[in-house]
N, CA, C and O of each residue as an XYZ file, in Angstrom:
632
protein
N     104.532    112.162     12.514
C     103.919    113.386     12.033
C     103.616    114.298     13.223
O     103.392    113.872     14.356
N     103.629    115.733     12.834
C     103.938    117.090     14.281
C     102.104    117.115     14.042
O     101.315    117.112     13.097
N     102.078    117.130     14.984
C     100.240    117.659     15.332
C     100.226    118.842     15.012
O     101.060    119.443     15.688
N      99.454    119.799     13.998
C      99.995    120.750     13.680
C      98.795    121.894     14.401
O      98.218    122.737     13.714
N      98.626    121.765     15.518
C      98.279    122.268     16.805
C      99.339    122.951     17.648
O      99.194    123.973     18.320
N     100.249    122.335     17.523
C     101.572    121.968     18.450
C     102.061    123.341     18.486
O     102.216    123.936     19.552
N     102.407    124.068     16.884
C     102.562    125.165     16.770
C     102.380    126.607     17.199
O     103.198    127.491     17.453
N     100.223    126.553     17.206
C      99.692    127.229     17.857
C     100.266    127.415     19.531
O     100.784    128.421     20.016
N      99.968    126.027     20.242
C     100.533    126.337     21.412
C     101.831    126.584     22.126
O     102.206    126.760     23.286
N     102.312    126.523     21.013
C     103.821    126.696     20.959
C     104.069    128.516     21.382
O     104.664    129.072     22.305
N     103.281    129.026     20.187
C     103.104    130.132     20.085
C     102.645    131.328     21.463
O     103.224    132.313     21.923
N     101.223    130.589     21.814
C     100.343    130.940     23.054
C     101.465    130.672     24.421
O     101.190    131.398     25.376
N     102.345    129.997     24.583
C     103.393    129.722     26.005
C     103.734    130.549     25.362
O     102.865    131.404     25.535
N     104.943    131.211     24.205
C     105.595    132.026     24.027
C     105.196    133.517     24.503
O     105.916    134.455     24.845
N     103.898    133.409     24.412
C     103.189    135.172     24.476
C     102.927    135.065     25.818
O     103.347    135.969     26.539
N     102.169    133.919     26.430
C     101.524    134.022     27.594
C     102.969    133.286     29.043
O     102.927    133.590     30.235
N     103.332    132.968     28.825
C     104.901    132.009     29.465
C     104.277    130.823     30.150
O     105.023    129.959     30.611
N     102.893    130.702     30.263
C     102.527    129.328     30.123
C     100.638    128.881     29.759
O      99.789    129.753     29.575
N     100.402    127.678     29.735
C      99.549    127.941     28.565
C      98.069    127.684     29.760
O      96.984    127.180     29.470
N      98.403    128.089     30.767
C      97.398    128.305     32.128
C      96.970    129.697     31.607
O      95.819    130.039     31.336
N      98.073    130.425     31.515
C      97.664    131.861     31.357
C      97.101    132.424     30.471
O      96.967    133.645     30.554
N      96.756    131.940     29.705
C      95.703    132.046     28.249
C      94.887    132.116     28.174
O      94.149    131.135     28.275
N      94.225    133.966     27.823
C      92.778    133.965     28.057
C      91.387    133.135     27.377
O      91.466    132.769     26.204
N      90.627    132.971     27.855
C      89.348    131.123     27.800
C      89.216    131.437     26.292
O      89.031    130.436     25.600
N      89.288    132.920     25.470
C      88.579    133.277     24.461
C      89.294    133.733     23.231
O      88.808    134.224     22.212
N      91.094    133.363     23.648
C      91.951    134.026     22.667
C      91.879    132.913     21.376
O      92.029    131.696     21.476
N      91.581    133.758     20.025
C      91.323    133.199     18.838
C      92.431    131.803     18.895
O      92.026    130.722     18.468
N      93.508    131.908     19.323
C      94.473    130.388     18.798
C      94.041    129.299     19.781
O      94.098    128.091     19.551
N      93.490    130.021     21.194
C      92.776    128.911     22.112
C      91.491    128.082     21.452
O      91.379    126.862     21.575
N      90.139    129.266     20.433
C      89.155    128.787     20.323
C      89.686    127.531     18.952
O      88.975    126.584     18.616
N      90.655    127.752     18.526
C      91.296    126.717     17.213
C      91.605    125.544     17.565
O      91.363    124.512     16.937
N      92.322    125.680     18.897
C      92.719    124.459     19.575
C      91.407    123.559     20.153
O      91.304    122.391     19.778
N      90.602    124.025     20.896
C      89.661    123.634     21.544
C      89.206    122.708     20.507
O      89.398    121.493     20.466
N      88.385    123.674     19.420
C      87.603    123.260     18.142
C      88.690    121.845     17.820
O      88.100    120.768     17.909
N      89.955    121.774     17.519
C      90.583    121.126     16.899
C      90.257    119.486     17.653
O      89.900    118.468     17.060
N      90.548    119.685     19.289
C      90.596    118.426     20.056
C      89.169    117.896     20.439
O      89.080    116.819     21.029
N      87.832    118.768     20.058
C      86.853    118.714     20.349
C      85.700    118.442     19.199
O      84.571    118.931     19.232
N      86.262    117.474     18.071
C      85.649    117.635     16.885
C      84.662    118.694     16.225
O      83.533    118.517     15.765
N      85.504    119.960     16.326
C      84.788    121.219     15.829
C      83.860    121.916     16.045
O      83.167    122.698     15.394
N      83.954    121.199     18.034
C      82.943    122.359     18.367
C      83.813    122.739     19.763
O      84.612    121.977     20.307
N      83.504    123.950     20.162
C      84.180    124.810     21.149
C      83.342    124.930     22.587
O      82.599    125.878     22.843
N      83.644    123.560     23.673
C      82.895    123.849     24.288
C      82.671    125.052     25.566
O      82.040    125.033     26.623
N      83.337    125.850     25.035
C      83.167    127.222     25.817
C      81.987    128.007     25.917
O      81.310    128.634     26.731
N      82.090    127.486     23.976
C      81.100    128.296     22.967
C      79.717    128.461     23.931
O      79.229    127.508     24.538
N      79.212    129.735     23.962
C      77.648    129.469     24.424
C      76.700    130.521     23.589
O      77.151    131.570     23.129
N      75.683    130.215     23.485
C      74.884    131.224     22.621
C      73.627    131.921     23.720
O      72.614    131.448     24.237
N      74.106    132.895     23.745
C      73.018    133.584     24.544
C      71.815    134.035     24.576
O      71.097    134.191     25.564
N      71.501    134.332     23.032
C      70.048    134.317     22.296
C      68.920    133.287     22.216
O      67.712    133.483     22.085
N      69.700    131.977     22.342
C      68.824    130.643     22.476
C      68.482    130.003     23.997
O      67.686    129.140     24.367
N      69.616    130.967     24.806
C      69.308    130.645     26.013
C      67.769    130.933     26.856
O      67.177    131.869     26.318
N      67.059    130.383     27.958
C      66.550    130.923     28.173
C      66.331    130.908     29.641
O      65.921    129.924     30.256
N      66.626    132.045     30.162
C      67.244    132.489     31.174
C      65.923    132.271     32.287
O      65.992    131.635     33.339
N      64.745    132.963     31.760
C      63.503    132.878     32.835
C      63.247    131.676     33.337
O      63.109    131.570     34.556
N      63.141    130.604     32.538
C      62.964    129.166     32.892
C      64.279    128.247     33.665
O      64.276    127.191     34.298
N      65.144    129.011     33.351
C      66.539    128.539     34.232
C      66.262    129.310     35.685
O      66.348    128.828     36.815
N      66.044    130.129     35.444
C      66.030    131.131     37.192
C      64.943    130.542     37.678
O      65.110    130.207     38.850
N      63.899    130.280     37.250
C      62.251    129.783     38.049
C      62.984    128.317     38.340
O      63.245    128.197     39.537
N      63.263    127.506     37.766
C      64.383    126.395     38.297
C      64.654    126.219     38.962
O      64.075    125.490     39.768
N      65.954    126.857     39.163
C      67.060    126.787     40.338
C      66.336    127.279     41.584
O      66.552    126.848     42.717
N      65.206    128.493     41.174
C      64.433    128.792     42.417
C      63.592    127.607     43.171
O      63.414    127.590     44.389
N      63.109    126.633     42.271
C      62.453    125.574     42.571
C      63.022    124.744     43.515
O      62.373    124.152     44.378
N      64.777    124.657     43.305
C      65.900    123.544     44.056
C      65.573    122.229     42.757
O      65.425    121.072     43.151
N      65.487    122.543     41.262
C      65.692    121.140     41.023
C      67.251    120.819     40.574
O      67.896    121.775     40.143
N      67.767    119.775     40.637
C      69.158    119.648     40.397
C      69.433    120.408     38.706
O      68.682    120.451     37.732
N      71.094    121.037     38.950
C      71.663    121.167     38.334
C      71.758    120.798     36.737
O      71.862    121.476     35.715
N      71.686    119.618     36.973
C      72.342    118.405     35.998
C      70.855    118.254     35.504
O      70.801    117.835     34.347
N      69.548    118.508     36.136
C      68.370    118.393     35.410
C      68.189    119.454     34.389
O      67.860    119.207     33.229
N      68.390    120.519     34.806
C      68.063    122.055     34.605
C      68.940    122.205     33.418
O      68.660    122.869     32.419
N      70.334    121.338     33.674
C      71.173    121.690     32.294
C      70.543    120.699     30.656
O      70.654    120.849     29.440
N      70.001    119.883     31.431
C      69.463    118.779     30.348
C      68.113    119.198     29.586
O      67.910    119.023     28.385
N      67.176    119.818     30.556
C      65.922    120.420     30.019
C      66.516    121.788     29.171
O      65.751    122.263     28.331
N      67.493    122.263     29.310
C      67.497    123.497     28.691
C      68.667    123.482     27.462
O      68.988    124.468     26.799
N      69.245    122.056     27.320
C      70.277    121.812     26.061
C      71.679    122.557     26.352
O      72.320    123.107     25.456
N      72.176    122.507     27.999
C      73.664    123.256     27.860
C      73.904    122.008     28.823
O      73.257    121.025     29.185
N      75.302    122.610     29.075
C      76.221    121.753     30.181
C      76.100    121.763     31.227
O      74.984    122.279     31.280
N      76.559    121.477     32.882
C      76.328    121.932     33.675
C      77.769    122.802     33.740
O      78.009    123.349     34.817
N      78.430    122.908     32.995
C      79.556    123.781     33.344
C      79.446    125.355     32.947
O      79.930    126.394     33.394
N      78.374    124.935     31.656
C      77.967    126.630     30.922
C      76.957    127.461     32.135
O      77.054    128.610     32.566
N      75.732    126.097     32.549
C      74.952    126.880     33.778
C      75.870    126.904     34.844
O      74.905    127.039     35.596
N      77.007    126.898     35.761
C      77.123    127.368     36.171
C      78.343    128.477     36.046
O      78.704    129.280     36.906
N      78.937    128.255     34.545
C      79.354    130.120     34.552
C      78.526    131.148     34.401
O      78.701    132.366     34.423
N      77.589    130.461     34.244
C      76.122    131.932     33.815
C      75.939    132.039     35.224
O      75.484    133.167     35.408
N      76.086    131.311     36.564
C      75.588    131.718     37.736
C      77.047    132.362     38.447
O      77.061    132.916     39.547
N      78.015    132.202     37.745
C      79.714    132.878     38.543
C      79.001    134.322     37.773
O      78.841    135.288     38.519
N      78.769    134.402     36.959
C      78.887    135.294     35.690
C      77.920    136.763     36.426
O      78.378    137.904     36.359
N      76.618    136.457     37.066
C      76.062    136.677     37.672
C      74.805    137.039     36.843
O      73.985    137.893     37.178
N      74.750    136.211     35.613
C      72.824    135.859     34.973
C      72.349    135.386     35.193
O      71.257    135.338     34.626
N      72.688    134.420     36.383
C      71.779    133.881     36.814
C      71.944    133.815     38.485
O      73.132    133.601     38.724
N      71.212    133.919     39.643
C      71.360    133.842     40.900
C      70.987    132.182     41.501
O      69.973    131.551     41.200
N      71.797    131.836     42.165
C      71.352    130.504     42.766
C      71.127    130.674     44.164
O      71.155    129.670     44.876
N      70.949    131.583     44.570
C      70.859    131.580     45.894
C      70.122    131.285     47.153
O      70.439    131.165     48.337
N      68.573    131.181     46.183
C      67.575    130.027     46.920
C      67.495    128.428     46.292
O      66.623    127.591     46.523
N      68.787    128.289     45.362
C      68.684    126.821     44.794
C      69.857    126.251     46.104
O      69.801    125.056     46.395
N      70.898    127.166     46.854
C      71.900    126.725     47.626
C      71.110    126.296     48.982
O      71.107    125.187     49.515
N      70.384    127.582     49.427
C      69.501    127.141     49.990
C      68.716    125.916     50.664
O      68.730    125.464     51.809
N      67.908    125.499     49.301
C      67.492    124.384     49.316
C      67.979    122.990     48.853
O      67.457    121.893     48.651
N      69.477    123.644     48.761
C      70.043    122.231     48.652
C      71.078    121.889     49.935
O      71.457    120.769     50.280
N      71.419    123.174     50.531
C      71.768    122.750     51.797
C      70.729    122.170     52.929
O      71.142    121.576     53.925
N      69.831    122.321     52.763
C      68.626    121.753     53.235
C      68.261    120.225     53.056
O      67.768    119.398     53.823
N      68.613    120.181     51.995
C      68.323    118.902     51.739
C      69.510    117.800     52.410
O      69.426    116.597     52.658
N      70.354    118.536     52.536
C      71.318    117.655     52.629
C      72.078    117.496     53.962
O      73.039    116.855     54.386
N      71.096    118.476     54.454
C      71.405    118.482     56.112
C      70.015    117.761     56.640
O      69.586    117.492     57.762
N      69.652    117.626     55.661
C      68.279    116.723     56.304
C      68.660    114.737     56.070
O      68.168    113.770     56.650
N      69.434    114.800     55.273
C      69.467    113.250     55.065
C      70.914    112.957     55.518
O      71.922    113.646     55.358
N      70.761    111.768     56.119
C      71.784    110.548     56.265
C      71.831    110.616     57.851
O      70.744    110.972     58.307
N      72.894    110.346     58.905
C      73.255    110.180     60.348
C      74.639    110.403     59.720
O      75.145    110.254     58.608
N      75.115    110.934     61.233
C      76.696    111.009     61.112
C      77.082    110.860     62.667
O      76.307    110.954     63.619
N      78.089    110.675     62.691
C      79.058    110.480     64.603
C      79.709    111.734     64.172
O      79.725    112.171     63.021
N      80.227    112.245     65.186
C      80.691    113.362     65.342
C      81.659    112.675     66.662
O      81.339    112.365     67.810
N      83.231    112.586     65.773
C      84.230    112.102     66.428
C      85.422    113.547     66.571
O      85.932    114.148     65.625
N      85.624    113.816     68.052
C      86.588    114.535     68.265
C      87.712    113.860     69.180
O      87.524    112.989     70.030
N      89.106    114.545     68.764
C      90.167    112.871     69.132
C      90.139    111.148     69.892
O      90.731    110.443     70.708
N      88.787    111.154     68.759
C      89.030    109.658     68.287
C      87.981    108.881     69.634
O      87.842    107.707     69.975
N      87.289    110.376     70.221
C      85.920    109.965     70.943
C      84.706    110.743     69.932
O      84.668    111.708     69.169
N      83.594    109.497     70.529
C      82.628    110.179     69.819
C      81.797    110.875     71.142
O      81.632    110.570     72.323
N      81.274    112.254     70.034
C      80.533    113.109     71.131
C      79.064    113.193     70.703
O      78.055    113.400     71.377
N      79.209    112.997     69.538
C      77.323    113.425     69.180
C      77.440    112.260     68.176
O      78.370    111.477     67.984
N      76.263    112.366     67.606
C      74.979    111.677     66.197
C      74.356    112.104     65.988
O      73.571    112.352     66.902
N      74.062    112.584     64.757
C      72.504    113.528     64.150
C      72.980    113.666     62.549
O      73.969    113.332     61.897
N      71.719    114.347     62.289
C      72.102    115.036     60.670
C      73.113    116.226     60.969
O      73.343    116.683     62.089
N      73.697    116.661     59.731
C      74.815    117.568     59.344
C      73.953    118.978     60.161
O      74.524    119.585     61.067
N      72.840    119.286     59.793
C      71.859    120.296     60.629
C      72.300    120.283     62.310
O      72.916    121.096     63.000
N      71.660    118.931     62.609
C      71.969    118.821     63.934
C      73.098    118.985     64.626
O      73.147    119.606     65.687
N      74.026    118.466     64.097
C      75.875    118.446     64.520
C      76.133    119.966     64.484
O      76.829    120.500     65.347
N      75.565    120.654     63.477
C      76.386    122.401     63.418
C      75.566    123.308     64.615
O      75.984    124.297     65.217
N      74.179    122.576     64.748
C      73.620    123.369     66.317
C      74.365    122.788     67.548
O      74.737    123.495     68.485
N      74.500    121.841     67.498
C      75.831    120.920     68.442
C      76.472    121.678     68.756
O      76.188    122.033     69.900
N      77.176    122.129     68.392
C      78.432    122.430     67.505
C      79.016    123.902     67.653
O      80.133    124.375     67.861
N      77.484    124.503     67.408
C      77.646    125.920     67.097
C      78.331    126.693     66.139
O      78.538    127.905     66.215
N      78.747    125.768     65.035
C      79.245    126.449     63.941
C      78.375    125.909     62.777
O      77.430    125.164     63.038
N      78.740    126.354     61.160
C      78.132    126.878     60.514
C      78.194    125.205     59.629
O      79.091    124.380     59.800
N      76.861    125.017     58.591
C      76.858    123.675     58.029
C      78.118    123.898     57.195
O      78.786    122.869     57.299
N      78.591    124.571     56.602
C      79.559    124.297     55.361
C      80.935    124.037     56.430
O      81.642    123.098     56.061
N      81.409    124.764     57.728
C      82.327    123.570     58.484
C      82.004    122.580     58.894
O      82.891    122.201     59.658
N      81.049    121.731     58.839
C      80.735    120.501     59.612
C      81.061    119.930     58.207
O      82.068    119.222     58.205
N      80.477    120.068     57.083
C      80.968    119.396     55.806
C      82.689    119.687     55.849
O      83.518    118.779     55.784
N      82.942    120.790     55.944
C      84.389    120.914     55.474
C      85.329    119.823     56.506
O      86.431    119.510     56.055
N      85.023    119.385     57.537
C      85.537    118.237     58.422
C      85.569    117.138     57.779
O      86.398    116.350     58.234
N      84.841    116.684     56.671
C      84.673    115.194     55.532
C      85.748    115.393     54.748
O      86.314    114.520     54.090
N      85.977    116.300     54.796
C      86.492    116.716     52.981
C      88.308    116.466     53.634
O      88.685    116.505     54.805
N      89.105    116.225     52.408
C      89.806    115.586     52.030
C      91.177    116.680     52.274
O      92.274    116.228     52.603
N      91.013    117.704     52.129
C      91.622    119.034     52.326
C      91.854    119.056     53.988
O      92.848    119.384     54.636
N      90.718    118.642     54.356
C      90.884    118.850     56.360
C      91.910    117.931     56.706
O      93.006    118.252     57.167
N      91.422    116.490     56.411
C      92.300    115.548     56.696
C      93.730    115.254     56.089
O      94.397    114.230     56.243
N      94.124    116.664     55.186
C      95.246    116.193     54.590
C      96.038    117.168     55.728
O      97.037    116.721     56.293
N      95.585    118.388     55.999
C      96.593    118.904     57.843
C      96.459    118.484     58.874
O      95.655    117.777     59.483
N      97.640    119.161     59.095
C      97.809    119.084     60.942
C      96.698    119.742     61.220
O      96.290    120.631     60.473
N      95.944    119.316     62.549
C      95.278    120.100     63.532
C      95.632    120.062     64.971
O      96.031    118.993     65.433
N      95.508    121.369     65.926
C      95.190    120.749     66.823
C      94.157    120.101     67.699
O      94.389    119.684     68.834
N      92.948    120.049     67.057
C      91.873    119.335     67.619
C      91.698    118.593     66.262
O      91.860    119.286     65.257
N      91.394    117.297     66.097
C      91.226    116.890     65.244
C      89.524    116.776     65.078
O      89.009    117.092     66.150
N      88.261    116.331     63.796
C      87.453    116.027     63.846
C      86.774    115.193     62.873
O      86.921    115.377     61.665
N      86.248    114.541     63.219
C      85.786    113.449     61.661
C      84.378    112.809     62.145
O      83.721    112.477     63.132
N      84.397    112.881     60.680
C      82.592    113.218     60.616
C      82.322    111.840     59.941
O      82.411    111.947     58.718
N      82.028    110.611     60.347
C      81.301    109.513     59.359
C      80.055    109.301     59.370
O      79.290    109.855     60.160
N      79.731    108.522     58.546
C      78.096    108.028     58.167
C      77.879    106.950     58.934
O      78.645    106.045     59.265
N      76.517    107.187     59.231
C      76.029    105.877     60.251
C      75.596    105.208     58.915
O      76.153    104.277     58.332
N      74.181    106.074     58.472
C      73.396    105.435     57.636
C      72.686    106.459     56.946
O      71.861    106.164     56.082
């Protein structure tokens, strides 16, 4: 038996030439969604029930994400298109979560395959002299998948 979905998207590649390109909100998308999602659309958001003051005093606070989405009955994917979206600002929740997270753990700070420093992620970017989000971007999976010519890697002590 044809999933009779199949059609719809059949349709949506035909108009759009592939089904990436399909805007989040076009009526045969919200059918499909509904269809694979037992009849509810999780795009769907209601903006009237939202409540926006207690989400912004929140995020101003720095409490996690994933809390903020649970006390307030959405996803964390809906709060953060409301913060792409720009209803909501996170910008002292980034803040204080880069803070936090340059405050915990040890790391070595290995450049070709000597180590030069140890400290928190804070400490290594005054090291360093560059900014915390490159000292993170040295972990990440994207760095180590190029060539460099200086190489750098960042592990955990503890």
């Amino acid at each position: 038996m044809i999933n009779p979905m199949l059609g719809l998207i059949y349709q949506c590649e035909m108009e759009y030439g592939d089904i990436s390109n399909i805007p989040l909100f076009d009526e045969r998308m919200i059918k499909i969604r509904k269809y694979f999602n037992d009849g509810k659309d999780p795009f769907e958001f209601k903006y009237y029930d939202f409540d926006f003051r207690s989400a912004q005093l929140m995020l101003n606070q720095g409490i996690d994400k994933e809390r903020i989405a649970n006390e307030l009955g959405v996803t964390v994917t809906s709060l953060n298109c409301l913060i792409r979206m720009g209803n909501l600002n996170n910008s002292k929740w980034l803040e204080n979560h880069n803070e936090q997270l340059s405050r915990t753990g040890t790391y070595n700070l290995i450049r070709e395959h000597k180590k030069i420093a140890t400290g928190t992620i804070r400490e290594l970017s005054e090291f360093m002299k560059v900014p915390i989000e490159k000292i993170r971007y040295w972990k990440s999976a994207r760095y180590k998948a190029r060539p460099h010519k200086v190489t750098y890697k960042i592990s955990k002590v503890s």
